[in-house]
Structure formats: structure tokens, C-alpha cells
C-alpha positions as CSV (number, residue, x, y, z in Angstrom):
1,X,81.7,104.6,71.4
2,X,83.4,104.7,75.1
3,X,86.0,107.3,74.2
4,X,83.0,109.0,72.5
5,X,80.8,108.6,75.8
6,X,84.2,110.1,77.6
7,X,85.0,112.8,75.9
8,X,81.1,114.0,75.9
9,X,81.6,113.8,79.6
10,X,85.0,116.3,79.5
11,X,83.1,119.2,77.6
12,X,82.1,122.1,79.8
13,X,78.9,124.3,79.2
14,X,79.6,127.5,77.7
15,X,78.4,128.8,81.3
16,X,80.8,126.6,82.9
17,X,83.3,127.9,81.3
18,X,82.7,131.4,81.5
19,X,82.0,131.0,85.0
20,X,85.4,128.8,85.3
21,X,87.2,132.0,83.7
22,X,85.7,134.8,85.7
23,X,86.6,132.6,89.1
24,X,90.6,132.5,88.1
25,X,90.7,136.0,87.0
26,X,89.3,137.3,89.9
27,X,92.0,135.3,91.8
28,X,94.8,136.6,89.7
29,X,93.6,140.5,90.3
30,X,93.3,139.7,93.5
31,X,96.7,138.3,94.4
32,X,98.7,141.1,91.8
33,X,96.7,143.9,93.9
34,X,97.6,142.4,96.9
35,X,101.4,141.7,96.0
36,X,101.1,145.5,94.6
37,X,99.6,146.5,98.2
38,X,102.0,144.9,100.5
39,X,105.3,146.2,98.2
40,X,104.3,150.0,98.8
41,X,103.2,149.5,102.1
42,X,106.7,148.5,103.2
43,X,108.8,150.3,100.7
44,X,110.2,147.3,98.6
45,X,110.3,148.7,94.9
46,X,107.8,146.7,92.6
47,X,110.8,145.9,90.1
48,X,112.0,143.5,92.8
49,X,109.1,141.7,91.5
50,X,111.7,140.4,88.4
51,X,114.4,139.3,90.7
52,X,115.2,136.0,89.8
53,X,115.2,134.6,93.7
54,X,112.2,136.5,94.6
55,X,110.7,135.3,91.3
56,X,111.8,131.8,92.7
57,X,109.6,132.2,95.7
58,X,106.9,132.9,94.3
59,X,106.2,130.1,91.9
60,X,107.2,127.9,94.6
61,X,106.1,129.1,97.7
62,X,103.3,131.3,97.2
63,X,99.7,130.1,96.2
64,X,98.9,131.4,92.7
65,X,102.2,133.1,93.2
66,X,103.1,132.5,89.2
67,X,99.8,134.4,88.1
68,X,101.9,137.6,89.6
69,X,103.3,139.3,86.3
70,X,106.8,141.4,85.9
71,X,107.2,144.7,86.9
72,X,105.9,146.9,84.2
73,X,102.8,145.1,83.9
74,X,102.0,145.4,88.2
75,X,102.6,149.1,87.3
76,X,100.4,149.6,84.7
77,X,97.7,147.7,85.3
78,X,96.9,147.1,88.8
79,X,99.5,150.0,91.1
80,X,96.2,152.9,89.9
81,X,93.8,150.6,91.5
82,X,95.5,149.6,94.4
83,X,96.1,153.7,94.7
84,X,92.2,154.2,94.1
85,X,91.7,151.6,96.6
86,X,93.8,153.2,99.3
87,X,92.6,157.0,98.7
88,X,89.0,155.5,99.3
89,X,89.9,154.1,102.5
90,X,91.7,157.0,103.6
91,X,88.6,159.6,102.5
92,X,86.2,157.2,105.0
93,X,88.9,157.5,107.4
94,X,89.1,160.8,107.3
95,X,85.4,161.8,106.8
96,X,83.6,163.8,109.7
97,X,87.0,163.9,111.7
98,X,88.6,167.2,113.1
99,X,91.7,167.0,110.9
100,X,95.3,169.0,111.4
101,X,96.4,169.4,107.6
102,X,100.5,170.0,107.0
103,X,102.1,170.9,104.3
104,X,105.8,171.9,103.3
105,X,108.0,172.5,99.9
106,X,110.8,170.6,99.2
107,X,113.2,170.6,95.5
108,X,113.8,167.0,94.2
109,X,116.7,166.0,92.5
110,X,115.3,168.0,89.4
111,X,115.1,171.1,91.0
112,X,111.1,171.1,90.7
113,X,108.8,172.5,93.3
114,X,107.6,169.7,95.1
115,X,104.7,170.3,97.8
116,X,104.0,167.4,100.4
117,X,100.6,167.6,101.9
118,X,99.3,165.3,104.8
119,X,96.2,165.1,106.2
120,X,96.6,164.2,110.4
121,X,92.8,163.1,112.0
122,X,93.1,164.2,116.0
123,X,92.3,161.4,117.5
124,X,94.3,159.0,118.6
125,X,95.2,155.6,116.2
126,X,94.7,152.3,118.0
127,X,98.8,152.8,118.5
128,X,97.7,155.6,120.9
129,X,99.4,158.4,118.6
130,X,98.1,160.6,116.0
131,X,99.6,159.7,112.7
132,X,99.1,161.9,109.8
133,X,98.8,160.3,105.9
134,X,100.5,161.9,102.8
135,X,97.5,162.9,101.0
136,X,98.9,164.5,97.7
137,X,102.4,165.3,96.3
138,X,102.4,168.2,94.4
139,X,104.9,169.4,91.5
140,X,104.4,173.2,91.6
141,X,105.9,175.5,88.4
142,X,106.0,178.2,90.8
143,X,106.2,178.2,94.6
144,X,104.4,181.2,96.2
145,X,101.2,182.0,98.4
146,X,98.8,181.6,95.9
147,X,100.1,178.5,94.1
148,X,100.5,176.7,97.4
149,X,96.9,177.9,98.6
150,X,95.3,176.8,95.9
151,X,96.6,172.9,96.1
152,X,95.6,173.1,99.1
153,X,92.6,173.8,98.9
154,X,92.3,171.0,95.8
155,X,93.4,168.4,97.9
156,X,91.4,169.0,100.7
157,X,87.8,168.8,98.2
158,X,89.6,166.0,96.3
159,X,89.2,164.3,99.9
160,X,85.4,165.5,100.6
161,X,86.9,167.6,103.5
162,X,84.5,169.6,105.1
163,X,86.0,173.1,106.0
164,X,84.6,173.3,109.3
165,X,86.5,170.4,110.4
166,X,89.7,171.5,109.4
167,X,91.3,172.8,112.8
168,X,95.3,173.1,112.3
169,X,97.1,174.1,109.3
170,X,100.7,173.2,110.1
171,X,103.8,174.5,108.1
172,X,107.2,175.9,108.5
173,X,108.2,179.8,108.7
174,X,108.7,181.1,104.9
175,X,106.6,183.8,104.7
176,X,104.6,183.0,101.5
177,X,103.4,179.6,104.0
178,X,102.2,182.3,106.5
179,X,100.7,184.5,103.3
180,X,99.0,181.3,102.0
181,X,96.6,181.3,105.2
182,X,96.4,185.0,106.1
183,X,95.4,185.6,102.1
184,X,93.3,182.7,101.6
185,X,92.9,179.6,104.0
186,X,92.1,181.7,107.1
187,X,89.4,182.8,105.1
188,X,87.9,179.5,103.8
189,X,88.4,177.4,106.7
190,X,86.9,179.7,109.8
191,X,87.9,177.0,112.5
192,X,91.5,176.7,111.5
193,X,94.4,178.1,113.2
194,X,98.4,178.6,111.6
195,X,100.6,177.1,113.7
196,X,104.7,176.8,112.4
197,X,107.2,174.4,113.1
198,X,108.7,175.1,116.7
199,X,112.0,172.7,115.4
200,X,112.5,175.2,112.6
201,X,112.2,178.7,114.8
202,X,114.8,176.9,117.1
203,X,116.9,175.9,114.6
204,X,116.8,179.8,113.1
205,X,117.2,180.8,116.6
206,X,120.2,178.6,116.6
207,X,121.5,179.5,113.7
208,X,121.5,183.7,114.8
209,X,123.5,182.3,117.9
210,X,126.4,180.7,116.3
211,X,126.7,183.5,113.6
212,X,129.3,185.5,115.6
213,X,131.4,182.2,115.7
214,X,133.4,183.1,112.7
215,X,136.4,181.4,113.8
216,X,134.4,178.3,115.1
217,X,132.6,178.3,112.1
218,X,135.1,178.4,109.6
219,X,136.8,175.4,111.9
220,X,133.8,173.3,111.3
221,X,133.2,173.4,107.9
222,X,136.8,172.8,107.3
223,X,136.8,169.5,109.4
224,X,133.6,168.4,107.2
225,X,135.0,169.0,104.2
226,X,138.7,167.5,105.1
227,X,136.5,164.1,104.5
228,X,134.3,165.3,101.5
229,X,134.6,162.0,98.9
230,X,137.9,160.8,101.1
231,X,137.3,157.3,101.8
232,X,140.9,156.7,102.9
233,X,141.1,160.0,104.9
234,X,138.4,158.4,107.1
235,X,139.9,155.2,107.0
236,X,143.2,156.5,108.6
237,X,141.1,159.1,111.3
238,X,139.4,155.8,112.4
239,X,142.3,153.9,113.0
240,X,144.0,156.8,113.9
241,X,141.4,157.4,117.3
242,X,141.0,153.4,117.5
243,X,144.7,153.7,118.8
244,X,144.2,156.8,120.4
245,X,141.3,156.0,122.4
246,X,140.9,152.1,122.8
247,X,138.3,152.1,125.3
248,X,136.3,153.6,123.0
249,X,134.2,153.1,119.5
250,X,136.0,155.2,117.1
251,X,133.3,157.1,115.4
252,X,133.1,159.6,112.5
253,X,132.2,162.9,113.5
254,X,128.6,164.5,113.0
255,X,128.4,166.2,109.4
256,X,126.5,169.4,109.8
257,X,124.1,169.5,107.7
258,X,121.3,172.2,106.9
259,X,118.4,169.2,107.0
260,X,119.1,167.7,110.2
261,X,118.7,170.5,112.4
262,X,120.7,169.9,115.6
263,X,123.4,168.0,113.7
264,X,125.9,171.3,113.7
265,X,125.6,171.7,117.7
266,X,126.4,167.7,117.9
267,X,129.0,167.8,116.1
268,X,130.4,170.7,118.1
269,X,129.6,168.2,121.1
270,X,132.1,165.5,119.2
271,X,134.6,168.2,118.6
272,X,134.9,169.3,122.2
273,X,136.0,165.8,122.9
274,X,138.9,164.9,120.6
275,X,140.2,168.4,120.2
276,X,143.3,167.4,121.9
277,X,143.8,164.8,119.1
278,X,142.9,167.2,116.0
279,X,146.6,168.5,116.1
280,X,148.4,165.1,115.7
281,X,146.3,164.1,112.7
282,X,146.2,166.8,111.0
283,X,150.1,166.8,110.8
284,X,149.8,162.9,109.8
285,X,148.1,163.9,106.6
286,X,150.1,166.4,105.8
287,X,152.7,163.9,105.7
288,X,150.9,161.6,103.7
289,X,149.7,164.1,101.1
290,X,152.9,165.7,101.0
291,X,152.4,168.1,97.9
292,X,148.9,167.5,97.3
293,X,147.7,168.5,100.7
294,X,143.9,169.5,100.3
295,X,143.0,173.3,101.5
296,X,140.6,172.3,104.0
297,X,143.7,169.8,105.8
298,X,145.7,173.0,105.5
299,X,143.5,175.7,106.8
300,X,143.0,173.4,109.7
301,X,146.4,173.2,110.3
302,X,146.8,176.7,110.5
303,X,143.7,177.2,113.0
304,X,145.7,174.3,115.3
305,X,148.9,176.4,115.1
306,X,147.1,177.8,118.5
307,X,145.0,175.7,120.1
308,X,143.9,177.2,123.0
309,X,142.8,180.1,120.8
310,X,140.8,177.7,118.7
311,X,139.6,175.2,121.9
312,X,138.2,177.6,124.5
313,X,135.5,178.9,122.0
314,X,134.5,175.0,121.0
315,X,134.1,174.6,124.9
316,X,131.7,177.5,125.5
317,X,129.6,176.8,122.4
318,X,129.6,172.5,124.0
319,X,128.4,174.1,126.9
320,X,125.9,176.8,126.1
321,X,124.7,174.8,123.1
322,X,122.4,172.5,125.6
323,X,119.6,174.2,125.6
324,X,119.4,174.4,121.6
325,X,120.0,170.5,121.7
326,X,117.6,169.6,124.3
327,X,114.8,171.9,122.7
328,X,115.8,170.6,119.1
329,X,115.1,166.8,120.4
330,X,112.1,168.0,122.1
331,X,110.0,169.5,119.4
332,X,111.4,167.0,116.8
333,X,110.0,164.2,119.0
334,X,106.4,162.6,119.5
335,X,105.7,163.5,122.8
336,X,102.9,166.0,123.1
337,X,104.3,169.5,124.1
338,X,101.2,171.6,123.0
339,X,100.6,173.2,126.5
340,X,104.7,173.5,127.6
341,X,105.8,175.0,124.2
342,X,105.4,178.9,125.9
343,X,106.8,178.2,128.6
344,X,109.5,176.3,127.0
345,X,109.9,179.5,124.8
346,X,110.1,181.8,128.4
347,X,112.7,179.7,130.1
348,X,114.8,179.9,126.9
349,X,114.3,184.1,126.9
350,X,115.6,184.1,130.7
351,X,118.6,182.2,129.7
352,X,119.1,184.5,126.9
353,X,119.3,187.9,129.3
354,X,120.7,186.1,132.1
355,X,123.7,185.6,129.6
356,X,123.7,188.1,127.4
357,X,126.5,189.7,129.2
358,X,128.8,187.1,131.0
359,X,130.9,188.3,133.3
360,X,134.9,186.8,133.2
361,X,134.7,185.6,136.7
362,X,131.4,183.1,135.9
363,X,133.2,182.1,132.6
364,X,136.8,181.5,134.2
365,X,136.1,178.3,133.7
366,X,136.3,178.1,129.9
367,X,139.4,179.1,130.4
368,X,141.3,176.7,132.8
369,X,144.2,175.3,131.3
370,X,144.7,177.3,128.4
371,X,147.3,180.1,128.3
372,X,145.2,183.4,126.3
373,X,145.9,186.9,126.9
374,X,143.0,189.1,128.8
375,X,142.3,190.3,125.7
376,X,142.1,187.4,123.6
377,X,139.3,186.2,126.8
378,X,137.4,189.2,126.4
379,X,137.3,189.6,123.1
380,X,135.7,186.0,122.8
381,X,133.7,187.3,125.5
382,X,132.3,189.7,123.8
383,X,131.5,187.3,120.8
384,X,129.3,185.1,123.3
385,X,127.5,188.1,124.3
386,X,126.8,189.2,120.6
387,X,125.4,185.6,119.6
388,X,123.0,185.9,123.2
389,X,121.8,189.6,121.6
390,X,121.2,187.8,118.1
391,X,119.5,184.8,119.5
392,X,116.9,186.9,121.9
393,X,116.7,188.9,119.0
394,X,114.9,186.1,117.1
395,X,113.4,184.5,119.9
396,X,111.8,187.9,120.6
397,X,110.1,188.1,117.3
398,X,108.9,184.7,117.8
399,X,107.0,185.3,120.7
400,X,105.5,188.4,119.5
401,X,104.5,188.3,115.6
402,X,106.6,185.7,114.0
403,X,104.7,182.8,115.0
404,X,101.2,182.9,113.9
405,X,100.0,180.9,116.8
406,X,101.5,182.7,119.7
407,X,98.6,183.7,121.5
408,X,97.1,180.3,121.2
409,X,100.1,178.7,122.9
410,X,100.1,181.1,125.6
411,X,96.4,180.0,126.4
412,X,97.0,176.7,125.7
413,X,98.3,176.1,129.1
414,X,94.8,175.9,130.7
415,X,94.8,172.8,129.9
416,X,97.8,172.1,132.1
417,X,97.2,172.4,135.8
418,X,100.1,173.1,136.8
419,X,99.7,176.7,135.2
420,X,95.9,177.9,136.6
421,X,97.4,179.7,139.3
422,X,98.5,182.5,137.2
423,X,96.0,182.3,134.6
424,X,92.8,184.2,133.8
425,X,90.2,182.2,135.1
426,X,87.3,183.5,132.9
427,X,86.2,181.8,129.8
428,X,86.0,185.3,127.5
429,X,90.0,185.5,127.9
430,X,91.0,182.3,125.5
431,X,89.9,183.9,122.4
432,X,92.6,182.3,120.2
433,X,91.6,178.4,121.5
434,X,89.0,177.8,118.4
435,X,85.6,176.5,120.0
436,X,86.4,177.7,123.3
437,X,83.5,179.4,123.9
438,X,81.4,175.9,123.9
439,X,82.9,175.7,127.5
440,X,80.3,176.1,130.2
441,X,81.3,178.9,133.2
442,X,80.1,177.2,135.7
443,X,82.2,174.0,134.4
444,X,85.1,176.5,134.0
445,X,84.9,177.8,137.2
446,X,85.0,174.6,139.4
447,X,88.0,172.9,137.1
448,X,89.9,176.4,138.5
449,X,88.9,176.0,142.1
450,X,88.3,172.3,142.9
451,X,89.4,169.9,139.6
452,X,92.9,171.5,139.3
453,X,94.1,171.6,142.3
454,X,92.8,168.2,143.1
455,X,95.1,167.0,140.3
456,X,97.9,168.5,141.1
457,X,97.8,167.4,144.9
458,X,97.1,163.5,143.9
459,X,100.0,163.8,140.9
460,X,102.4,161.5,141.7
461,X,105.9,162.8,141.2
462,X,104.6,165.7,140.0
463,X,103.1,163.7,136.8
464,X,99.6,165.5,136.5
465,X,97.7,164.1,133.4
466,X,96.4,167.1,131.1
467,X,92.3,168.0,132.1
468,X,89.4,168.6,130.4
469,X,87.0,168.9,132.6
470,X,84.1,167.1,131.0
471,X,83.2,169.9,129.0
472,X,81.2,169.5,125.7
473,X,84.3,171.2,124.2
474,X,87.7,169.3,124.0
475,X,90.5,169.5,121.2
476,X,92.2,165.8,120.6
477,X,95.1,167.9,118.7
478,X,96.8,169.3,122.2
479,X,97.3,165.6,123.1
């Protein structure tokens, strides 16, 4: 009767226990969707989940840890939730908020079309930046104007994007991105402007300067590949400057490579260095290869057979290369450039004519120390001048029809006070600022003569903090 009596007192209500059930499967969802959320938010793969030490630690040091399942199991049941979960979050985010949308094409491993679109709201994250969010990934059959456009434009509804919010579309210089927007998105979004990426027109700029550079870049490329899949090569170059130079880190040098833009004109900064060393190596492996001597090693060798011939150009392109690097970092940075970029674009056009045709007396010092002919000087000379004609040539376009946004980056500056004195000071003459015409005259008018100049005489060090003169109209996206 008393084990009777206990047992009755054991048995759970059907209520109970469904009740019972419901509580621990909501817990196990919940910790599997979080466990899902916290892998991709810090890029650890989900099939670390079946390591046997992470695996460990959760049984044993994670509450309800054991109710997480194996890999295939987070991936098919609960990743296209925790996805779902996230997109909603993001849509809120994004909903109402003057957006910058960017976009660019990339091949995967496959060779497929793959389209990267992000969604960036202008105004500032509690971080104090403006961070943009990949909002789709795209695997296109064809890449072209219209295929772009319309995924675009897909994305953008899938996110309940209004298209009077949209403000910047933001892509690189292939012409079917600038066709995408003049044949459709221009059209469908009527407060949008095109803007393209400043680090890629420097980086084609560059690219047109160090064309003429046969010699130097034949030189490069042969360096890079001496060390192509040659883990001993480098071994010995290491060891090699490690002797040579033992005040200093022996480092490999920069790989040029077409993704990172300014790695060819850092490498050409490494080079410039250690040239006096190149000679001595490159004789070393010779030796050590003996008959199998690759053919990059050996064109090298014959480029070093004179080098003075081969050094002086390295120096000049070291030296004149600055401005590409310094540019390069700059528009591949964070900082907010919005209102310098045209000026930054002007400076870089006087440099261009101011060099175009050097003279031998200002470059005489390229030339100290190594023993060249007159002609061989001039000649090379006259290759410097050539890559100065083929760089303003491309700079030139860009400031006239090549970037889509020129005009706007020329008026842009109003927002900097250190350019109002030689800017228009009526409100009709920024046509290409979208929403511009929300500004107030009179509001206009006293920024000119009294806010502006106020600024710039309180600045300190010349520091003046961008204005917007408490106008109903202001753009978060130039900051």
C-alpha cells in the first residue's frame, strides 16, 4: 500500500507533462540558436561544434551545453532561423534610415559570378563610424548591367527599402556598374547619386604610371616569382639578409598583387632598400641550383649584370611613387575624406604637369653614384615623362566624365570651411548635392559670412570641424 501511495504521488498530469516538455525544448532551441548565433558572428565554423575538446567543454562547462547537437544538425535545423532572425533585425535597423547601398562582383573559386551587396545606414553606430551590413550574396549566370540592376533592386524590396531613402549607390569603375545606374537605378531611386571607388581610379591611375617601366617591371615580377612555391629559396634570402643586415628584421619582400592595390609601389619601396644585396644572392642560388637554375633566378641575374642601369629607375619610381601610396592609404582608410577627395584629386594633377617633363638638373640626384651614359639618363628620362603623360591622362578623365560623381565632390567642399572663399556662395549653384535645395538662403548666406570664418579663426591648429549650419538639410554620409 506505501509503495502504492508513492508511486501515485510520482505520476505527472498529462498537463504537467506536456508543459514539462514544452519548457526543455524551448531551452534546447534556445541555447542551439544561440551557439549557432555566436559561431557566425565571430567566424568560428559550426563543424568545430564536433571537435572532441570543444565538445568537452560543453558538456562540462556550459549549462545545457549537451542539448547542443553535431554539426549537420545546427545547420539544418536551426542556422535558417538564426539567419531569419538576423535579416529581421537588420530590416528594423535599416527601416526609415537614409541608406548608402554598395555593391561589387567578385569570381569564387568556381569561377561563378558572385555579387556582394551591403546596405550602409548614414548615421553614425554607437562606435561613432558608419558600418555597412552584407545584405545578400548573389551568384549571377551572367554579369552585366541588367543582371546586376536587377539584384539590386530585389534586395533592396526584399529589405522593405523605400526608394527615396536610398542616397548613395557605391561601386567600382567597370562600365556595366556605371550602366547599371545610368540604365536603371538612377531612374528608380530619384535621390541617389553614383559615386565609384576613389582606391580603384588611383590604383588605375597608378597602374598607367608604371606602364612605361618595362625594365622595372619585368624586374619585379621576376623577383616574385624567384619565390613562387620555394620554401627553401626563402629560407636562405632570410638568413641570407639576417647576416647581411643584423640590425634589422629580415623580412620577405611585398608580393605585388592585383587585390591589394598599393602592394606593387611597396614593394618597389623594399626593393630600393636591398638592391645593393640582390647581386650577391642571386649568384648564391645559382650556385646552389647549379643546373636546374629556375628562369626567373636567371633573368634576374642578367638584369644585375648592370646595376646601375637596373637601380636608378627603382630609385625614381621609390621616390615619385609617394603620392600613389599616401592617396592609396588614404581612400582605403576610415577617415572621412568626402569634402578633400577634389582637392586631393587637384593637388595630384599639379604634380602631374609640374613633372611631366623633368629636367636632368632637378633629377641629378637619381643619379649620384652610379656611372650611366647621358644617354642611358635621358632616355630613362624620357620614360618618367611618358608615365607623368599616361597618368594625367587618366587622372584627366577622372575629373571630367569618368567618375560619375565629380560634380558632387567638387561641391562637396561647402561643407568644409576652409574652401568658402573661392566658392559660389548662392544656394542654386550645388545642383549635384541631393536635397540641397532644402537649405534656407538666408541660413546660407550667414554660414558664408559670419559661421565660416568664425570657425576657421577659433580652429586650433588649423583643425576646423566640418559645418552644417543648422539647416533643416544635412547629409550623415559626408561624415
Amino acid at each position: 500500500m506505501v509503495k502504492a501511495a508513492e508511486a501515485a504521488k510520482k505520476q505527472l498530469t498529462y498537463t504537467e507533462a506536456s508543459t514539462s516538455k514544452t519548457v526543455a525544448r524551448a531551452e534546447r532551441i534556445d541555447i542551439c540558436e544561440t551557439w549557432v548565433a555566436t559561431c557566425t558572428a565571430i567566424n568560428i565554423p559550426l563543424s568545430k561544434s564536433d571537435h572532441p575538446a570543444l565538445r568537452k567543454f560543453l558538456n562540462e562547462r556550459v549549462i545545457n551545453g549537451g542539448a547542443i547537437p553535431g554539426f549537420h544538425q545546427l545547420q539544418e535545423m536551426y542556422l535558417g532561423a538564426v539567419y531569419e532572425r538576423e535579416k529581421e533585425e537588420l530590416k528594423t535597423l535599416l527601416a526609415g534610415k537614409p541608406l548608402a547601398v554598395i555593391f561589387d562582383e567578385t569570381p569564387d573559386v568556381e569561377g561563378r559570378c558572385v555579387l556582394n551587396i551591403l546596405l550602409a545606414p548614414l548615421e553614425k553606430a554607437h562606435s561613432g563610424r558608419i558600418l555597412a551590413y552584407l545584405a545578400d550574396t548573389v551568384f549571377l549566370e551572367q554579369c552585366n548591367h541588367s543582371t546586376v540592376s536587377v539584384a539590386v533592386v530585389r534586395c533592396l524590396q526584399e529589405y522593405s527599402i523605400n526608394n527615396e531613402d536610398v542616397i548613395v549607390f557605391d561601386t567600382d569603375n567597370a562600365a556595366y556598374m556605371k550602366k547599371a545606374f545610368t540604365a536603371a537605378l538612377q531612374s528608380l531611386f530619384p535621390n541617389s547619386l553614383h559615386i565609384t571607388c576613389m582606391a580603384h581610379i588611383m590604383n588605375l591611375i597608378g597602374n598607367a604610371f608604371r606602364k612605361p617601366f618595362v625594365q622595372l617591371n619585368s624586374f619585379m615580377m621576376s623577383f616574385s616569382q624567384m619565390f613562387f612555391n620555394a620554401g627553401s629559396r626563402k629560407r636562405r634570402y632570410l638568413c641570407f639578409m639576417t647576416n647581411k643586415l643584423p640590425r634589422k628584421k629580415a623580412v620577405m619582400p611585398p608580393n605585388p598583387c592585383a587585390t591589394r592595390w598599393n602592394s606593387w609601389f611597396s614593394a618597389v619601396q623594399y626593393h630600393t632598400q636591398h638592391f645593393g644585396l640582390y647581386k650577391e644572392f642571386i649568384e648564391m642560388e645559382i650556385e646552389v641550383c647549379s643546373r636546374s637554375v629556375p628562369q626567373s633566378v636567371e633573368r634576374l641575374h642578367e638584369m644585375l649584370q648592370d646595376p646601375d642601369l637596373a637601380q636608378s629607375p627603382i630609385n625614381i619610381m621609390a621616390d615619385k611613387c609617394k603620392s600613389f601610396l599616401s592617396l592609396l592609404d588614404i581612400f582605403q582608410s576610415r577617415r572621412p575624406v568626402t569634402t578633400k577627395i577634389f582637392t586631393y584629386m587637384e593637388d595630384l594633377q599639379v604634380v602631374f604637369a609640374a613633372n611631366k617633363e623633368l629636367q636632368y638638373e632637378a633629377c641629378a640626384e637619381y643619379f649620384e653614384g652610379f656611372d650611366l651614359p647621358h644617354t642611358t639618363k635621358t632616355q630613362i628620362l624620357c620614360t618618367v615623362g611618358q608615365a607623368y603623360e599616361n597618368a594625367e591622362e587618366k587622372l584627366t578623365k577622372y575629373m571630367s566624365h569618368g567618375q560619375p560623381a565629380i560634380e558632387f565632390l567638387q561641391e562637396v567642399r561647402v561643407f568644409d570651411p576652409r574652401h568658402i572663399a573661392f566658392l559660389d556662395d548662392s544656394v542654386a549653384s550645388y545642383k549635384a548635392i541631393p536635397g540641397f535645395t532644402e537649405v534656407q538662403s538666408d541660413e546660407f548666406d550667414s554660414y558664408f559670412k559670419t559661421l565660416g570664418p568664425a570657425a576657421l579663426r577659433v580652429a586650433p591648429s588649423g583643425v576646423v570641424i566640418w559645418m552644417c549650419f543648422g539647416m533643416a538639410y544635412r547629409r550623415d554620409f559626408l561624415c
